[in-house]
C-alpha positions as semicolon CSV with decimal commas, in nm:
position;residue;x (nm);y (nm);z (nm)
1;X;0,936;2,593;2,050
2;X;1,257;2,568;1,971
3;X;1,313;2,496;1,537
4;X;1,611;2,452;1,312
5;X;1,639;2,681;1,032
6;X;1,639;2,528;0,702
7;X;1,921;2,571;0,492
8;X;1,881;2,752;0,166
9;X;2,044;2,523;-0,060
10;X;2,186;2,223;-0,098
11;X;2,036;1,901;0,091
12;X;1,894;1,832;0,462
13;X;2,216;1,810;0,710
14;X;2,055;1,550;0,965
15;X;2,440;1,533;1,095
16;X;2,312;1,899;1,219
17;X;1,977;1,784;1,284
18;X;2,094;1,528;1,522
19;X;2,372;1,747;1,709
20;X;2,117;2,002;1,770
21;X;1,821;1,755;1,858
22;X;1,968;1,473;1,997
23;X;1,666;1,385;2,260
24;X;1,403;1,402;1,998
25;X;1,602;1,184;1,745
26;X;1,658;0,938;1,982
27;X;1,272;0,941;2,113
28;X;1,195;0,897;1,765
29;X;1,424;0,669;1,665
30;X;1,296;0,460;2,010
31;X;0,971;0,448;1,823
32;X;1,059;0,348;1,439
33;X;1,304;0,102;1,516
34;X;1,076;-0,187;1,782
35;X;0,760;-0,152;1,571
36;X;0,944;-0,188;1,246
37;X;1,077;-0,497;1,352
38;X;0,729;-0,584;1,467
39;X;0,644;-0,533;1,124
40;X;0,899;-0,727;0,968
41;X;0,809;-1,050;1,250
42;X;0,455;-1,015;1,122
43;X;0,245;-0,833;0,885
44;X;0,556;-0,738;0,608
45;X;0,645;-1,111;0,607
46;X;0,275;-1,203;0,472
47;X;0,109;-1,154;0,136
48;X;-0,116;-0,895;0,273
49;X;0,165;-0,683;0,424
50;X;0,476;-0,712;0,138
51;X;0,417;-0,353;-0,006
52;X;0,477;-0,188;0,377
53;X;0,904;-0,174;0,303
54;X;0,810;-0,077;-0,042
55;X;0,623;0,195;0,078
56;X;0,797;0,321;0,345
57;X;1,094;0,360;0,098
58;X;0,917;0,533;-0,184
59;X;0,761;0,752;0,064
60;X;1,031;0,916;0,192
61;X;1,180;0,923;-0,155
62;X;0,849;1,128;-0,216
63;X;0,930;1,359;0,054
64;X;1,279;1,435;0,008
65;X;1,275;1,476;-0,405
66;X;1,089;1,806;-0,299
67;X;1,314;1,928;-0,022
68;X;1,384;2,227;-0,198
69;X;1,013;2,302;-0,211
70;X;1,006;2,185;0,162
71;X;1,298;2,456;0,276
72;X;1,116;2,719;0,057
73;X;0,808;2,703;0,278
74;X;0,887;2,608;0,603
75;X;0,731;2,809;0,892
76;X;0,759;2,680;1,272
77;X;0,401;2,492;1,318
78;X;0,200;2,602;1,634
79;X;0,296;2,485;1,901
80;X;-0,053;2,380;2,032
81;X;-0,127;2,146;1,755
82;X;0,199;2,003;1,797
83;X;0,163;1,918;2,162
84;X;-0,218;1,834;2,096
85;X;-0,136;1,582;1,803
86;X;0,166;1,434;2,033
87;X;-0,013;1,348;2,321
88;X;-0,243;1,174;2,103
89;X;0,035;0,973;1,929
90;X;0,203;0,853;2,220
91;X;-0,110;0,760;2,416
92;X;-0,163;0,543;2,057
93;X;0,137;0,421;2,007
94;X;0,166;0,318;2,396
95;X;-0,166;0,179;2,391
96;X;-0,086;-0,019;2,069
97;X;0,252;-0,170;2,208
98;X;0,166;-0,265;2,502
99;X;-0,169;-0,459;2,382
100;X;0,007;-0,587;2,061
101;X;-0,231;-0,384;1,856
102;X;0,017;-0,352;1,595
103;X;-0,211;-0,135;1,381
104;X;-0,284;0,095;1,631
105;X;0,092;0,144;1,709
106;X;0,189;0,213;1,372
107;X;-0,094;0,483;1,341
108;X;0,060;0,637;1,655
109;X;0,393;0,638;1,528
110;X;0,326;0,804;1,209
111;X;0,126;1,095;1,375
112;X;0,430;1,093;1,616
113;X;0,642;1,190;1,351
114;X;0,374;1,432;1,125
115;X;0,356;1,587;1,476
116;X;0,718;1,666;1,464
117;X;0,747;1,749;1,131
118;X;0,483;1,970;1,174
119;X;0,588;2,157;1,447
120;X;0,912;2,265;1,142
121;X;0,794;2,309;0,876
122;X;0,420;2,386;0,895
123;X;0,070;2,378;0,806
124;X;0,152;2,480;0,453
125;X;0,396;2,261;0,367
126;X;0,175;1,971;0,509
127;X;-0,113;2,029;0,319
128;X;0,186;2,046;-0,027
129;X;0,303;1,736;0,089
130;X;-0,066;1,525;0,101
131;X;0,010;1,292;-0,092
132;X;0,298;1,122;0,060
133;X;0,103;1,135;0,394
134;X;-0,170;0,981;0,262
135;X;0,059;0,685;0,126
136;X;0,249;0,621;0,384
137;X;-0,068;0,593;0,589
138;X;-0,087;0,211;0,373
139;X;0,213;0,108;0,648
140;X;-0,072;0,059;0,905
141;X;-0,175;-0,302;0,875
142;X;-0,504;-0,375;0,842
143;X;-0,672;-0,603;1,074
144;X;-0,750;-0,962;0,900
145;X;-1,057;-0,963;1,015
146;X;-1,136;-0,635;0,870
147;X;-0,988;-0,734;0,554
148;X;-1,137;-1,105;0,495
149;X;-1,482;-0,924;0,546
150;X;-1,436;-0,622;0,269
151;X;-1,290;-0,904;0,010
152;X;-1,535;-1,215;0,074
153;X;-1,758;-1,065;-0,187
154;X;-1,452;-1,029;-0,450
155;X;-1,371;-1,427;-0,333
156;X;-1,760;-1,464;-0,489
157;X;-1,712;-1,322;-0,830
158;X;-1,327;-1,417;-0,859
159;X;-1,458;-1,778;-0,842
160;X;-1,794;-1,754;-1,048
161;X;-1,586;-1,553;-1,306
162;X;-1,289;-1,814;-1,333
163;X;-1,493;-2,073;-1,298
164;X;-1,766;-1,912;-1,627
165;X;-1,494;-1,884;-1,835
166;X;-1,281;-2,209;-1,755
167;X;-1,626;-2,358;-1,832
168;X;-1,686;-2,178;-2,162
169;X;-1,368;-2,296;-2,304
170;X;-1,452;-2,695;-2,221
171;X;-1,299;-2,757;-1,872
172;X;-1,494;-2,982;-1,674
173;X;-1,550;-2,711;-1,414
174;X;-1,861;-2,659;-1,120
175;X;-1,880;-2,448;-0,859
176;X;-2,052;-2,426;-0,523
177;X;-2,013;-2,062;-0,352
178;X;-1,634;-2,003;-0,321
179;X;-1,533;-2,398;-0,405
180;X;-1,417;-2,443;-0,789
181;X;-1,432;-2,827;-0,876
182;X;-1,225;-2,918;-1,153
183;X;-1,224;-3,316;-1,239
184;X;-1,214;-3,512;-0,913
185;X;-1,062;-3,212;-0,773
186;X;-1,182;-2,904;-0,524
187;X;-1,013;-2,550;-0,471
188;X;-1,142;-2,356;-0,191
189;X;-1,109;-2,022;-0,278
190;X;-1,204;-1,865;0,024
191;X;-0,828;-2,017;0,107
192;X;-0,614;-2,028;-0,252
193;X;-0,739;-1,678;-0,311
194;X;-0,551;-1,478;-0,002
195;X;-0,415;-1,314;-0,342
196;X;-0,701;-1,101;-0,281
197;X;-0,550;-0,960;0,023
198;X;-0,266;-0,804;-0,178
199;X;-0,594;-0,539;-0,308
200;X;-0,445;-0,296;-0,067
201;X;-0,059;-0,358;-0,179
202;X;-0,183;-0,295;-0,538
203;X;-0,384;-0,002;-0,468
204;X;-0,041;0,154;-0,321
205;X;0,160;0,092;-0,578
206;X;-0,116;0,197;-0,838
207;X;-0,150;0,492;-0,641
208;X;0,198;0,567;-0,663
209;X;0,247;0,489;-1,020
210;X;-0,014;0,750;-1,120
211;X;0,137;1,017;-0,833
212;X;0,466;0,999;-1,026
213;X;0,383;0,939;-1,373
214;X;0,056;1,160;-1,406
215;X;-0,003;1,366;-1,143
216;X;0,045;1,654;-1,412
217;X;-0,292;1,575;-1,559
218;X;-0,576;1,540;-1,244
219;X;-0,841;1,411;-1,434
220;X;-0,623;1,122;-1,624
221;X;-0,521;1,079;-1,269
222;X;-0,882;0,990;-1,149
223;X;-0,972;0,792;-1,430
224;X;-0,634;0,598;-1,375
225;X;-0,705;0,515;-1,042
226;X;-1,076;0,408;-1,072
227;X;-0,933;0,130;-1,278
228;X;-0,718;-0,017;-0,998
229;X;-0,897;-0,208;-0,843
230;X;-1,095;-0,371;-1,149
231;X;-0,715;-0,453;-1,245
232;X;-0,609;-0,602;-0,908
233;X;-0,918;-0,811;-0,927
234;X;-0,864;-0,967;-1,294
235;X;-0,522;-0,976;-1,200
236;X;-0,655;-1,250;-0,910
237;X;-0,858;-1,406;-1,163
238;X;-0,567;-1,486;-1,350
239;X;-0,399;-1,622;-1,022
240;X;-0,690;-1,874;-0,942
241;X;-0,689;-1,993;-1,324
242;X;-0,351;-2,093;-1,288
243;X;-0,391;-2,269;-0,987
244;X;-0,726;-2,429;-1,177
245;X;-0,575;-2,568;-1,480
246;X;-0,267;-2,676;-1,236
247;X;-0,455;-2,895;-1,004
248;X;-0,649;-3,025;-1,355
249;X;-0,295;-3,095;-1,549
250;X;-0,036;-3,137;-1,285
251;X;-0,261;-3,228;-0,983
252;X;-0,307;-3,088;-0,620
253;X;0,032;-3,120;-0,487
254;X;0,202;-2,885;-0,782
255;X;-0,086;-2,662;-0,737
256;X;-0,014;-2,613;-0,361
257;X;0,353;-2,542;-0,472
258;X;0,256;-2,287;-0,700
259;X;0,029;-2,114;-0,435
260;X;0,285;-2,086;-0,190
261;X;0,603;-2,008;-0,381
262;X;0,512;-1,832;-0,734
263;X;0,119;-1,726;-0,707
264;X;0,180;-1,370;-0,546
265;X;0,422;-1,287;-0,760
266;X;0,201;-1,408;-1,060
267;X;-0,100;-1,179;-0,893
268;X;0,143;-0,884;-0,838
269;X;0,310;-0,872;-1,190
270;X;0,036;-0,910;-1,360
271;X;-0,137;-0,616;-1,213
272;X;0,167;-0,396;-1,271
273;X;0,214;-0,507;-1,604
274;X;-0,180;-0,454;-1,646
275;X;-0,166;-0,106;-1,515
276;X;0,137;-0,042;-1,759
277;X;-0,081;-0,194;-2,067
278;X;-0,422;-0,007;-1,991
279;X;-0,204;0,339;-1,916
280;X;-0,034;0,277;-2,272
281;X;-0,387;0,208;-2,467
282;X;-0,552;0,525;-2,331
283;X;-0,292;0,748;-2,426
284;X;-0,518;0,907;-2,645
285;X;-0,733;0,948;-2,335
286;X;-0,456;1,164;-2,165
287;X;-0,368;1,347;-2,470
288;X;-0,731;1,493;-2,537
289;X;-0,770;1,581;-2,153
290;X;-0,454;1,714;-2,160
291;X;-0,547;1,945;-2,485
292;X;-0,866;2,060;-2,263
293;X;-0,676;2,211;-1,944
């Protein structure tokens, strides 16, 4: 199979790349370019789906901040993988566009192109490079149905938490299941809390956050990590609380503004700026694992 040489210094010449691989740039840009702007039509434009750009840009940052370590240990891939893990990508990918699967295409494509870069560079430099594989596998859109089933129990102790502690502090607040009533109003959570869908956009970004900042300490890393979703879920807490004492002080219809304008961003911030607060207060964590290595 037929492989470019990598260059021993400087950056990646894809002006070469291209001139010497003109077919298999083109097949691959045929793929990238119709399901990204699937993407963009559907799941990116949702609350569920905003970190997919973010992560498809940070990953190849990821991948190409280590190109010297790339070019160092490249070594053609076997050729029977390569055609093995193809065929299964396009039969995907084909499958997935022509039955608007979009999740299934996306899959496809990405093995598509670990396939190719494979076939360059190698088993070895594919197991170095895990990480960014594994996070640009959070492109592929989960199915909603998938999703409102793994976060209906989270929906159940957002709204019994908010609800406890909007109660504790002398708001006239009941709740029934995943319904918070607050004066002669009612917030359906199962609906107001979609901010629970953004689990999997925070869980990227965490991810990333601790790749970059801490991967030099693994244990630090772990212990960073197990704390992301306990952050993304008070961080939703705070987002029905708003909308709570909203609907109580400003009624429904400001509420409903809030939800659909400012609410994400209020989940997603807060989460970030949670991670940032809980990494600064165990600093003395790192430092004593750090001391043990």
């Amino acid at each position: 199979m037929a492989t470019v040489a990598p260059p021993r210094s400087g950056t990646i010449r894809w002006s070469d790349f291209a001139l010497h691989h003109t077919l298999l740039v083109a097949g691959m840009l045929a793929m990238f370019l119709p399901t990204v702007a699937s993407l963009g039509a559907g799941p990116w434009s949702t609350e569920a789906g905003v970190h997919g750009p973010l992560v498809l840009a940070t990953g190849v940052w990821l991948i190409f901040r280590r190109g010297a370590e790339i070019r160092a240990a490249a070594r053609p891939g076997s050729l029977g993988v390569t055609l093995a893990a193809m065929a299964v990508a396009v039969v995907g990918y084909a499958f997935g566009r022509a039955f608007d699967f979009i999740s299934i295409e996306v899959a496809g494509m990405l093995l598509a192109f670990g396939a190719v870069a494979y076939s360059f560079v190698g088993a070895a430099v594919m197991r170095m490079m895990w990480f960014p594989i594994v996070y640009l596998a959070f492109m592929i859109p989960i199915p909603g149905y998938i999703l409102d089933s793994a976060t209906q129990p989270l929906k159940q102790l957002v709204s019994e938490g908010v609800s406890d502690a909007l109660g504790a502090l002398g708001y006239p607040v009941a709740r029934v299941g995943v319904t918070i009533y607050v004066a002669q109003y009612q917030l359906l959570v199962e609906d107001a809390c979609a901010g629970l869908n953004s689990l999997i956009s925070l869980t990227a970004i965490g991810l990333f956050y601790v790749y970059v900042m801490r991967n030099s300490n693994w244990r630090y890393s772990v212990l960073l990590l197990a704390l992301v979703v306990p952050i993304a879920i008070l961080a939703n807490c705070v987002r029905i609380a708003a909308l709570v004492l909203l609907t109580y002080y400003a009624g429904d219809a400001v509420a409903q503004g809030f939800l659909h304008k400012f609410a994400g961003m209020v989940t997603f911030t807060s989460a970030l700026l949670l991670i940032f607060l809980i990494d600064s207060l165990l600093s003395p964590v790192r430092a004593w694992l750090e001391g043990r290595r």
